[in-house]
C-alpha positions as CSV (number, residue, x, y, z in Angstrom):
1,X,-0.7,17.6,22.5
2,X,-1.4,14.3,20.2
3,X,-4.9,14.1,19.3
4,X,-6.7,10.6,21.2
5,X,-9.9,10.4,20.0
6,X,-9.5,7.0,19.0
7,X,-8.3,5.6,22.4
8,X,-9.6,2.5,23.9
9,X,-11.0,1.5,20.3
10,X,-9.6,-1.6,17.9
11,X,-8.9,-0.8,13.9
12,X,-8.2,-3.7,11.6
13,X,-6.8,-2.9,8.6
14,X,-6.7,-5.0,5.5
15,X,-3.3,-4.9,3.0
16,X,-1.4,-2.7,5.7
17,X,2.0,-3.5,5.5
18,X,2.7,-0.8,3.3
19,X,1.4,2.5,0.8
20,X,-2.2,3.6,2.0
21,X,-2.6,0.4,4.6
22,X,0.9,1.4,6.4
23,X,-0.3,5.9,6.9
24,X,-3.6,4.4,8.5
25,X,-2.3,2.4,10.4
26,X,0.3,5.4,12.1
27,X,-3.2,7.3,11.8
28,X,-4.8,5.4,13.9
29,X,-2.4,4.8,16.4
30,X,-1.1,8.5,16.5
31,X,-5.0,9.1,17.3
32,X,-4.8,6.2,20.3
33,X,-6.3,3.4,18.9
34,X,-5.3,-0.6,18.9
35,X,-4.5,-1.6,15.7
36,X,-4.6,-4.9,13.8
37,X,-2.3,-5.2,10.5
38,X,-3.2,-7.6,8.2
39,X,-1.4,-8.4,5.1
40,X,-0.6,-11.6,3.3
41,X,3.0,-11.5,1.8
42,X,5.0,-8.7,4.1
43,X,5.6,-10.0,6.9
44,X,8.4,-8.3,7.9
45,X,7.1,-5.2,6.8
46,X,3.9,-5.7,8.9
47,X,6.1,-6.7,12.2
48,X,7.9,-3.7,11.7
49,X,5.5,-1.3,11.6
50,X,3.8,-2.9,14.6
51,X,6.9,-2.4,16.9
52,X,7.2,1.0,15.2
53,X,3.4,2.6,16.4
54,X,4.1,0.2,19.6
55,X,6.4,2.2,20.6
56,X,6.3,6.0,19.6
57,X,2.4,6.1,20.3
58,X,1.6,3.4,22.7
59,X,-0.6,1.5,21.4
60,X,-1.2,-2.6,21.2
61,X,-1.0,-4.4,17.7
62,X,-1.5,-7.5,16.4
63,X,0.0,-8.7,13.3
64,X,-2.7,-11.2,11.3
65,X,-1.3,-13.1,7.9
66,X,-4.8,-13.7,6.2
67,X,-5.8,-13.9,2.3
68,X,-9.0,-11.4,2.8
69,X,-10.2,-13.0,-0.8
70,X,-10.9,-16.5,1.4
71,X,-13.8,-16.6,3.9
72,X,-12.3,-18.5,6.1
73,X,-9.0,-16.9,6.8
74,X,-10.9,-13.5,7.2
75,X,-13.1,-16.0,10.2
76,X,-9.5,-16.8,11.9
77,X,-8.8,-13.1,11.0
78,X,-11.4,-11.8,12.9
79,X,-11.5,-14.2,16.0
80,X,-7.9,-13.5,16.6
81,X,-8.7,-9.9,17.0
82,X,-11.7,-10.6,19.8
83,X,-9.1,-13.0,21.6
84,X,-6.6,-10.1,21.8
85,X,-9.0,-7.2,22.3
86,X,-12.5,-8.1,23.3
87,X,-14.0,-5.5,20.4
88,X,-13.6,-4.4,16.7
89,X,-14.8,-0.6,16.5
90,X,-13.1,0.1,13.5
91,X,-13.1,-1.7,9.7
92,X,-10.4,-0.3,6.9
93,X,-10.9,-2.4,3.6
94,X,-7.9,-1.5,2.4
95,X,-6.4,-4.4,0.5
96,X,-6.4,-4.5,-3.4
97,X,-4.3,-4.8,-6.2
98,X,-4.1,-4.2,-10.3
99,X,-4.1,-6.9,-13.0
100,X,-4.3,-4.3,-16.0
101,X,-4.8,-4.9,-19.3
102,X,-7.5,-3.8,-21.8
103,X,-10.2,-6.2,-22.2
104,X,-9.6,-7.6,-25.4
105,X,-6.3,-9.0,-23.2
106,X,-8.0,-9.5,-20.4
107,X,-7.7,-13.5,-19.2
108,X,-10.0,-14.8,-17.0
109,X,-7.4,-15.6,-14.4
110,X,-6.9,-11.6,-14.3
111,X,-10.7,-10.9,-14.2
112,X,-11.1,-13.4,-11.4
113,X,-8.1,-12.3,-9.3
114,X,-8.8,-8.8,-9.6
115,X,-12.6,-9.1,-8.4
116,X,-11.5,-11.6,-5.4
117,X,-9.3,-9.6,-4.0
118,X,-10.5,-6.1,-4.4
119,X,-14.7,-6.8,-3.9
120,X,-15.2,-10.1,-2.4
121,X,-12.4,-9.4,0.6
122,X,-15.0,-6.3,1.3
123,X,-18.1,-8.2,1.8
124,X,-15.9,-11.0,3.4
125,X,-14.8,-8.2,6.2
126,X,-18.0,-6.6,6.4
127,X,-20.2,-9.3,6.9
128,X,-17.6,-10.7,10.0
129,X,-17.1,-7.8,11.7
130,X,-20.8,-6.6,12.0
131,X,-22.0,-9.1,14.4
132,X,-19.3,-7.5,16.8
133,X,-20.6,-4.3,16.2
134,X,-24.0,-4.3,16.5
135,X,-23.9,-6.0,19.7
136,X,-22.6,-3.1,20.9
137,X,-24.3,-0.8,19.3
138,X,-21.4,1.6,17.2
139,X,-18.9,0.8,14.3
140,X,-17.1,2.7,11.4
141,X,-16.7,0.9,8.0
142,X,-14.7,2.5,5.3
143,X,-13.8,0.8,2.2
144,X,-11.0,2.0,-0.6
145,X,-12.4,2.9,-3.7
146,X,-10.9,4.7,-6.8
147,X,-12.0,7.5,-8.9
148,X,-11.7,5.0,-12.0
149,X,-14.7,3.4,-10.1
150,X,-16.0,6.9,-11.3
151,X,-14.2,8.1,-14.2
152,X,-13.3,4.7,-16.0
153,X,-9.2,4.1,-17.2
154,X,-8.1,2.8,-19.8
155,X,-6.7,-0.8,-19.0
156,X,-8.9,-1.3,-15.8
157,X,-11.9,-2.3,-16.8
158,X,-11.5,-5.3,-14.1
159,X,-10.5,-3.2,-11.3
160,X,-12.8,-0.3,-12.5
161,X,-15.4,-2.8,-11.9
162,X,-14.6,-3.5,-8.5
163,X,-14.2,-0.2,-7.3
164,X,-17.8,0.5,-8.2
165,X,-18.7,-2.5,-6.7
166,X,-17.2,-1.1,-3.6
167,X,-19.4,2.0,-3.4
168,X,-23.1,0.3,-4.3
169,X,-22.1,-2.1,-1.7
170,X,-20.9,1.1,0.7
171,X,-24.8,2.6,0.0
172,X,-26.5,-0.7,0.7
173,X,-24.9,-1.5,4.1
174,X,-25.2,1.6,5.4
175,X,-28.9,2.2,4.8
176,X,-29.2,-1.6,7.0
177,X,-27.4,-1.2,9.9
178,X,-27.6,2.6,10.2
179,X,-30.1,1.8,12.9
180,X,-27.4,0.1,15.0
181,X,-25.5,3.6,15.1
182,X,-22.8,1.9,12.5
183,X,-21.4,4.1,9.5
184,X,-20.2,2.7,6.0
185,X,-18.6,4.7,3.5
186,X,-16.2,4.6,0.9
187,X,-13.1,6.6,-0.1
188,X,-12.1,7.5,-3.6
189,X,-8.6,8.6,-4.1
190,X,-7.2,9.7,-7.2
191,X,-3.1,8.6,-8.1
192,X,-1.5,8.2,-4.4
193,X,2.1,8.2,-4.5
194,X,2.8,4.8,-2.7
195,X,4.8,1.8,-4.3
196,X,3.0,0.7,-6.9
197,X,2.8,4.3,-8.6
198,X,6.6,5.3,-7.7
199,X,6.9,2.3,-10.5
200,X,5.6,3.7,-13.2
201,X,8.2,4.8,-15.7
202,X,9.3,8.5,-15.2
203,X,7.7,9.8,-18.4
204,X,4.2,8.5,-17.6
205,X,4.0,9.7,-14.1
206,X,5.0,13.5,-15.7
207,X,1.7,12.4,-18.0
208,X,-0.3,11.5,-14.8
209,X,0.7,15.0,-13.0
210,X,-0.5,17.1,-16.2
211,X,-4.1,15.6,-15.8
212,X,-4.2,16.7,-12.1
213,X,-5.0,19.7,-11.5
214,X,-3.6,20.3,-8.1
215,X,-0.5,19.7,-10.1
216,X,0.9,16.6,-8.2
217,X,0.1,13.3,-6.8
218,X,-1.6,12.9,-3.5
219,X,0.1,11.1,-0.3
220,X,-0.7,8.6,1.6
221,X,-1.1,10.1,4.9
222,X,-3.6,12.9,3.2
223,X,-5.8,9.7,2.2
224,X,-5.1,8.6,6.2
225,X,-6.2,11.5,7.5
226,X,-9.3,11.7,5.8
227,X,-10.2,8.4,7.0
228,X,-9.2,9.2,10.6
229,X,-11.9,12.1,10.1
230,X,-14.5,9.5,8.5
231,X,-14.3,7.2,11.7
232,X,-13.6,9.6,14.7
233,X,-15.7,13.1,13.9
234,X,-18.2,12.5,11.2
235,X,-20.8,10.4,13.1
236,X,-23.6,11.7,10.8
237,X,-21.9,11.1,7.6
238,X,-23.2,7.6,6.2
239,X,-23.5,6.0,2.8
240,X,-20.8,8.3,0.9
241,X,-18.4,7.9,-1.6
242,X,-15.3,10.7,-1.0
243,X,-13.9,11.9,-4.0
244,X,-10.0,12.7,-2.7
245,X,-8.1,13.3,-5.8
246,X,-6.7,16.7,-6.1
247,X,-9.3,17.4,-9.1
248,X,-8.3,14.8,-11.5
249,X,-12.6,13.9,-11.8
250,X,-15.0,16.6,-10.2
């Protein structure tokens, strides 16, 4: 018997087209939930998987194309999720991406990016959706960080930065609206076999495996399903940053 113990409730879900955003999303819906995909260049993708958990779980969707890195398109974001479902329970902040190089290559442009789309898209989110739930009283906030935001990596030091960002701003949140019975916390995988890592030339992913100690790289749907936990059975659980990366930083 399929597991419900999201039903009735309303996830959005930033960057969800696809990789970590795309197993939340099935997550979520598998669990009963509404789900709202956003995304900004797969559309496609995104209408896809929308008619996919449509119809094997049941669910409603809504398909939003906003740049979480502007303000504003996260307000239209947001409002179109009220007009379709009256309620935001749930708040994935999925979306990132990588502008690698070491800092003595670094441009500004790739600094910039990098921090607009990985950290300011989080407080963006954050700060619209908590109106919604304190009014009534419950929400579930998890944001995607890294274990470089812990560890370091060489040619990161841009997103390393905003991964960290992620989790002092996880901390912060949650010790302000813990008295509206809402829960922020942050995730940190370690390498997550989704797009951008299937990529990498062969002989550097072998390089990547040898450092893990689990001896392989996690999946997406692991990182989902430990998410699915945060938001439907760890009501006490506040404020953390989850280390899910198969040992590669204890």
């Amino acid at each position: 018997m399929t597991d419900k113990r999201l039903e009735g409730q309303t996830a959005i879900v930033t960057g969800a087209a696809r990789g970590i955003g795309r197993a939340i999303i099935r997550e979520f819906a598998a669990s009963g939930a509404n789900v709202v995909i956003n995304h900004i260049t797969d559309t496609c993708l995104a209408k896809d998987l929308a008619e996919e958990v449509s119809n094997e779980f049941g669910v409603r969707t809504l398909v939003v194309r906003a740049n979480v890195a502007d303000y504003e398109q996260v307000t239209t974001l947001i409002q179109e999720t009220i007009r379709a479902f009256n309620r935001i329970d749930i708040l994935i902040n999925n979306a990132g991406i990588t502008r690698d190089k070491t800092i003595k290559k670094m441009t500004k442009e790739q600094w910039d990016e990098v921090i607009h789309v990985n950290l300011d898209s989080v407080f963006n989110c954050t700060r619209q959706v908590l109106p919604y739930m304190i009014e009534r009283n419950r929400g579930r906030i998890v944001s995607l960080s890294s274990f470089v935001a812990l560890a370091g990596n060489f040619g990161q030091a841009n997103y390393a930065a905003t991964k960290a960002g992620i989790i002092g701003f996880t901390k912060t949140v949650a010790l302000e609206v813990a008295r509206n019975n809402i829960t922020v916390n942050a995730i940190c995988p370690g390498f997550i076999d989704t797009d951008m890592l299937q990529n990498v030339p062969e002989e550097i992913r072998r390089s990547l495996i040898e450092r893990i100690p689990l001896g392989r790289f996690g999946k997406p749907e692991e990182v989902a399903a430990c998410i699915r936990y945060i938001v439907s059975e760890a009501d006490y659980m506040t404020g953390q940053a989850i280390s899910l990366n198969g040992g590669v930083y204890i």
